[in-house]
N, C-alpha and C positions, 0 to 999 in steps of 0.2 A: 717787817715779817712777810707781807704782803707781798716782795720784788727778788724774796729769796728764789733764785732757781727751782724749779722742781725736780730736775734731774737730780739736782744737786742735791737737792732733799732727800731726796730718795735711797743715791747714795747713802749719804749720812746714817741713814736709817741699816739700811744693808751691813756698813761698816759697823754698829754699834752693836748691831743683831749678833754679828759674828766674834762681837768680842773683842776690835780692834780698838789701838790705843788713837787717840783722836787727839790734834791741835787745830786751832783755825789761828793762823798770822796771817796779818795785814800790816800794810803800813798808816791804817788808818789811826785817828790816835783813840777813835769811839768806842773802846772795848765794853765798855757797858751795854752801850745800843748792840752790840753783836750778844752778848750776854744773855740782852732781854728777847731778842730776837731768836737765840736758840732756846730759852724758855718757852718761848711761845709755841714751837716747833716739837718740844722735847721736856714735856712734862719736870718730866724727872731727870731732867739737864744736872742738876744738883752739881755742876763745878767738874762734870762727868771730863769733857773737854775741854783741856787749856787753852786760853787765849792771851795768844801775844798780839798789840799793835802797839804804835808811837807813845803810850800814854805816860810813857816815865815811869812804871810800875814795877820791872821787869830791871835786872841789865845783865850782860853774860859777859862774866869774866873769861870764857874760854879762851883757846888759842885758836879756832878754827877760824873758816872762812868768816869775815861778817858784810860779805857780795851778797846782794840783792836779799833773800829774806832766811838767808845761810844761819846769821844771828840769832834770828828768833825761832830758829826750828831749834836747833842746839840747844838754848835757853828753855824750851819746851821737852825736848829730851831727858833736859836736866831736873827737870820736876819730876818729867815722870819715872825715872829713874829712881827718884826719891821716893814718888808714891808709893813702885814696885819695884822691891832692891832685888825681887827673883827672878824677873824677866828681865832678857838680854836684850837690850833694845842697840842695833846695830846700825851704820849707816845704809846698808845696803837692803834691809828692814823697815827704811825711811820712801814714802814717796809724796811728790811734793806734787800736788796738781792746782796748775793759776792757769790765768786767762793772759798774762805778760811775758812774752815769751821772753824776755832778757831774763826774770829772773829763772826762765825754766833752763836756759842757758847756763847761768851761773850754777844752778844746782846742777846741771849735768858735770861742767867744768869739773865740779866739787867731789865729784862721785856719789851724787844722789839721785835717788831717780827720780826720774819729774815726767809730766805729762801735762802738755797744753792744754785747757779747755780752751775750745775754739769758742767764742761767746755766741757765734753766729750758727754753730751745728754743736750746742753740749753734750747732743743723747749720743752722737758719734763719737765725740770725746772724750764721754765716761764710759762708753761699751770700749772701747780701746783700752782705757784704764784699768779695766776690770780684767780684761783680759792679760794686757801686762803683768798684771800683778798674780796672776795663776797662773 
């Protein structure tokens, strides 16, 4: 909890304020440690945000892309779809922001929009983001 970004925190916080639908995918398989880690962050986390990583927990039958983290955004989609069968959640309503630019690649390929966190400047990377997305 301690090596979470603060930007990135911060975000999170911004996004939740306004009411956006939130996943964190990784390809890590530690979904719990991510878990406890937004608990720590986010009191009332309560399962608020989906997490997808490696753990076996998850699998998406789609037909879409399953390049780079194409899979488990979809598969997150498809929760929250469920969750909220009244909101239209669109790919173009999708953005995907990682620090690997291959998978920002592939999401672009895909037609999603993505945005690099540069790991080495992230306040630039999320002011960019921010902006993109308005």
């Amino acid at each position: 909890a301690t090596h979470i970004r603060p930007q990135f925190l911060h975000f999170l916080r911004a996004a939740a304020d306004a009411s956006m639908h939130m996943a964190v995918v990784t390809f890590s398989p530690q979904v719990g440690f991510v878990q406890e880690v937004l608990r720590t962050h986010f009191p009332s986390f309560d399962d608020q945000i989906i997490i997808r990583g490696r753990d076996g927990s998850w699998n998406y039958e789609g037909g879409g892309s399953r390049g780079g983290k194409q899979q488990f955004m979809s598969s997150a989609v498809e929760e929250l779809q469920h969750r909220h069968p009244n909101v239209d959640f669109r790919r173009g309503a999708t953005v995907l922001i990682d620090d690997d630019r291959n998978n920002i690649r592939i999401a672009m390929m895909d037609g999603t929009r993505a945005v690099w966190l540069n790991p080495l400047q992230p306040e630039e990377s999320l002011f960019r983001a921010i902006i993109d997305m308005v």
